[in-house]
DRENDO-1510 file (C-alpha; in Angstrom, 1 decimal, always signed):
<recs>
REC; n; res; u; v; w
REC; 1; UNK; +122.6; -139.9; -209.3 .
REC; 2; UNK; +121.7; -143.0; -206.9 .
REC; 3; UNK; +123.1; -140.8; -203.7 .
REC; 4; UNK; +120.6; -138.1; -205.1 .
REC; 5; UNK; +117.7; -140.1; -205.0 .
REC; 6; UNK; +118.5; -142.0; -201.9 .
REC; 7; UNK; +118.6; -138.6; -200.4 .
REC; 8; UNK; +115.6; -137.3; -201.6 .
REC; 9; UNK; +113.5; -140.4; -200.5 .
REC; 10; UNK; +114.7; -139.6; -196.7 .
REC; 11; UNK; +115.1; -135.7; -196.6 .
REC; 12; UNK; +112.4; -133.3; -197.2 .
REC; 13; UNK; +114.9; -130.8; -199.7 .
REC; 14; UNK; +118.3; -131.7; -200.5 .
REC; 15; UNK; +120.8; -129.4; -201.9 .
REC; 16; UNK; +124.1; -129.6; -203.7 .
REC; 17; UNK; +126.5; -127.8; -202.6 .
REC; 18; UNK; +129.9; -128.3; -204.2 .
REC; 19; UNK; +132.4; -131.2; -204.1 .
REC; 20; UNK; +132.9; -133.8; -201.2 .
REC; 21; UNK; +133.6; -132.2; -197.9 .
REC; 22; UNK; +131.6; -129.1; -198.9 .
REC; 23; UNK; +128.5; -130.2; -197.5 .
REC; 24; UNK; +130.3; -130.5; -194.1 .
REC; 25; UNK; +131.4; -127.2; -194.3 .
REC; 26; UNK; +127.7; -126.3; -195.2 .
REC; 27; UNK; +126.8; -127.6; -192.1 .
REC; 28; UNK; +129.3; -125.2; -189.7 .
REC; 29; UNK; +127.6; -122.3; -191.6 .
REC; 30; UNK; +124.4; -123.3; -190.8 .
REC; 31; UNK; +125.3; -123.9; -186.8 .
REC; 32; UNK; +127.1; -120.9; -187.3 .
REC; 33; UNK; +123.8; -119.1; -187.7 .
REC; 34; UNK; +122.0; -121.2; -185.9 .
REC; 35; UNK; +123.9; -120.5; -182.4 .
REC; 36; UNK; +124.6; -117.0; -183.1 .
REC; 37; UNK; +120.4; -116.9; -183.8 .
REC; 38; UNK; +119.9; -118.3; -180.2 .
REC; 39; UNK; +122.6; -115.7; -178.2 .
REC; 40; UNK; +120.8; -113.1; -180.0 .
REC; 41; UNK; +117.8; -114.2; -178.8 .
REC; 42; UNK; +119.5; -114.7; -175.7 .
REC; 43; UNK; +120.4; -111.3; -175.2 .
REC; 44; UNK; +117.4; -109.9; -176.7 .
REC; 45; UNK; +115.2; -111.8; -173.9 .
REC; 46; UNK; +117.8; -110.3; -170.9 .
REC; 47; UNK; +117.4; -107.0; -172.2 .
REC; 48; UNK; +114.0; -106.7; -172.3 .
REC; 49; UNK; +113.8; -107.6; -168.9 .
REC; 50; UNK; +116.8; -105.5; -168.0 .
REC; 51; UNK; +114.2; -102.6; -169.4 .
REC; 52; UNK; +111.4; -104.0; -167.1 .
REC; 53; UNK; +109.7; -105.9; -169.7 .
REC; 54; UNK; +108.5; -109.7; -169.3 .
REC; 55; UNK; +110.4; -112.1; -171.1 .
REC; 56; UNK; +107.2; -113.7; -172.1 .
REC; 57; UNK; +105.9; -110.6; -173.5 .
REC; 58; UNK; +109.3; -109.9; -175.6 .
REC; 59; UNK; +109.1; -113.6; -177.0 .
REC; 60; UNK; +105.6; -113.0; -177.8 .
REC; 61; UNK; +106.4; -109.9; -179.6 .
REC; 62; UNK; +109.8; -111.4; -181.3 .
REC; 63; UNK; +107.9; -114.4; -182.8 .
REC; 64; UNK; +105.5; -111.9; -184.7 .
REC; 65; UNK; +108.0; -109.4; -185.5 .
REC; 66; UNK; +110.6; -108.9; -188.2 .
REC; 67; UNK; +113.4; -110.6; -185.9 .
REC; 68; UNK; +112.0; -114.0; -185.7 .
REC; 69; UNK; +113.9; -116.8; -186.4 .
REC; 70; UNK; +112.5; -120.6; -186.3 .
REC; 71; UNK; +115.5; -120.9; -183.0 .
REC; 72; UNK; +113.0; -118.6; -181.4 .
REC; 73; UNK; +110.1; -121.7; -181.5 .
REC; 74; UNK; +112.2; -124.4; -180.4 .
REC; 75; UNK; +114.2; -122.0; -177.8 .
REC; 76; UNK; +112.6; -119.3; -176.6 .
REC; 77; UNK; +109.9; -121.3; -174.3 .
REC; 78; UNK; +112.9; -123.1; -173.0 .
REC; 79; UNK; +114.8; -119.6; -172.4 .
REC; 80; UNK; +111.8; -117.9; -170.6 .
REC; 81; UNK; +110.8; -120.9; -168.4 .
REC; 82; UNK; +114.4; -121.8; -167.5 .
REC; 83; UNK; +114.3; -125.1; -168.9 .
REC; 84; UNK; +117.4; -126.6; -169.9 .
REC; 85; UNK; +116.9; -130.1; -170.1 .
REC; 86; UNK; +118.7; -131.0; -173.4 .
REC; 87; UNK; +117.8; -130.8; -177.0 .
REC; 88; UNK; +121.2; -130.1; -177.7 .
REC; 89; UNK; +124.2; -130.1; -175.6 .
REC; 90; UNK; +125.9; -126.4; -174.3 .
REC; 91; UNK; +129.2; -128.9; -175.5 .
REC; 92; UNK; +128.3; -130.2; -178.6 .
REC; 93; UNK; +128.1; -126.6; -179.9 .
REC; 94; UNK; +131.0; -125.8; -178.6 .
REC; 95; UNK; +132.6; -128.2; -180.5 .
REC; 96; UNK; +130.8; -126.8; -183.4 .
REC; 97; UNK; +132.4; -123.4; -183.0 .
REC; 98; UNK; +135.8; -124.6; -182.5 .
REC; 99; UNK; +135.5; -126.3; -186.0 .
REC; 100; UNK; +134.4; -122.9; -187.4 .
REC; 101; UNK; +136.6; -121.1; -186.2 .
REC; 102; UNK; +139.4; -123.4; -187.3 .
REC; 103; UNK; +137.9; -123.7; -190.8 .
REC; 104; UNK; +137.6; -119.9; -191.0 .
REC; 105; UNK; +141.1; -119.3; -189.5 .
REC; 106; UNK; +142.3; -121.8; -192.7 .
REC; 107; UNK; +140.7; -119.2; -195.1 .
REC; 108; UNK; +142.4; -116.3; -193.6 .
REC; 109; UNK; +138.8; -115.1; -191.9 .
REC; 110; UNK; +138.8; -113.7; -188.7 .
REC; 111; UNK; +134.6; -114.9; -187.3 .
REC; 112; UNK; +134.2; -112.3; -184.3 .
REC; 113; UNK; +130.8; -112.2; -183.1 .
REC; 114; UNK; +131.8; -116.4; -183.4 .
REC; 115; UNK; +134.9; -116.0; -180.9 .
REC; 116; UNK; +132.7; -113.9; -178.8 .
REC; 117; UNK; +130.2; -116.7; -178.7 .
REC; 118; UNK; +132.8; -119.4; -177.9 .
REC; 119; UNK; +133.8; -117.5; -175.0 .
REC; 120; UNK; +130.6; -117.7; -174.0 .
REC; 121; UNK; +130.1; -120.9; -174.3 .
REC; 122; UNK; +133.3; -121.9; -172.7 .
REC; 123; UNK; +132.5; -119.9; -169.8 .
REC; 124; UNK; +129.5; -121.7; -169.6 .
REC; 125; UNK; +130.5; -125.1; -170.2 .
REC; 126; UNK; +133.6; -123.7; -167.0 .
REC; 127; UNK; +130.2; -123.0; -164.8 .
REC; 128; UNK; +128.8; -127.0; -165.1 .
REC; 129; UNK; +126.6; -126.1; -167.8 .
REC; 130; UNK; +127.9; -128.2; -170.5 .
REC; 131; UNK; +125.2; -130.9; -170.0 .
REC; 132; UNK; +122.3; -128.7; -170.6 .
REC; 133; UNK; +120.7; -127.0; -173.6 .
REC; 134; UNK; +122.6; -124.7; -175.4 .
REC; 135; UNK; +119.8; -122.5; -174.6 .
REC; 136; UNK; +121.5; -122.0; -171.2 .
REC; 137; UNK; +124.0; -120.1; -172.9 .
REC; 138; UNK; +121.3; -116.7; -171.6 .
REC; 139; UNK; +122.2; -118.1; -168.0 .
REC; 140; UNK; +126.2; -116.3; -169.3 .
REC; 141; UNK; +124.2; -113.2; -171.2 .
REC; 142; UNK; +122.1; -112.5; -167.8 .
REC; 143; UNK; +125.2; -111.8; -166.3 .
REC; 144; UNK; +124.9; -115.2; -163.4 .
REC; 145; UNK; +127.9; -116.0; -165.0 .
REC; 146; UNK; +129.7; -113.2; -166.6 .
REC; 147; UNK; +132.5; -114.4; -169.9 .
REC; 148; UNK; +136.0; -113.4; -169.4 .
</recs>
């Protein structure tokens, strides 16, 4: 088809994925994954050093291990070094979640490790960290803010 071919002249692989609208939904799953990927590198990172190991050395050892995950390239430097000058908004994803939640709740699915990572996020964005990464979301896991 001419979308088809558009497509594959700007993007790298496309996929078809059902009928219009389903390609939107594709993309919630794949933020789905995506943010859960960086709050369980999050947490992963604060419990190693909970344990007394560096958070350098844990990255270094989770980008070469069974666990990694391209989110551990893009955030995990950002994680360890405390920078969270935006990539991606803390809000955006929030807003992301929301929508999953909402699509999931229309299917009759309950998402909890995704209501447990909007909680976080809210309780970030609450602490004036909804203008940073949503790497920052480790500054909730490390327990300087704590979810409620």
């Amino acid at each position: 088809t001419a979308c088809r071919d558009l497509l594959d002249c700007i993007a790298a692989k496309t996929y078809y994925v059902g009928q219009w609208g389903d390609g939107v939904r594709m993309k919630l799953v794949t933020n789905l994954v995506l943010g859960l990927n960086r709050a369980a590198l999050a947490e992963g990172l604060v419990f190693a050093k909970a344990v007394g190991l560096s958070m350098e050395s844990a990255l270094e050892v989770l980008l070469n291990s069974p666990a990694y995950s391209k989110t551990m390239d893009a955030k995990g430097p950002k994680m360890v070094a405390g920078d969270f000058a935006p990539q991606a908004k803390l809000s955006q994803h929030i807003k992301d979640v929301e929508l999953i939640l909402s699509e999931a709740e229309r299917g009759n699915k309950a998402l909890p490790l995704s209501q447990l990572h909007l909680a976080l996020l809210e309780q970030a964005e609450a602490n004036g960290l909804g203008d940073l990464d949503n790497s920052a979301i480790i500054n909730v896991i490390e327990g300087s803010l704590t979810p409620s």
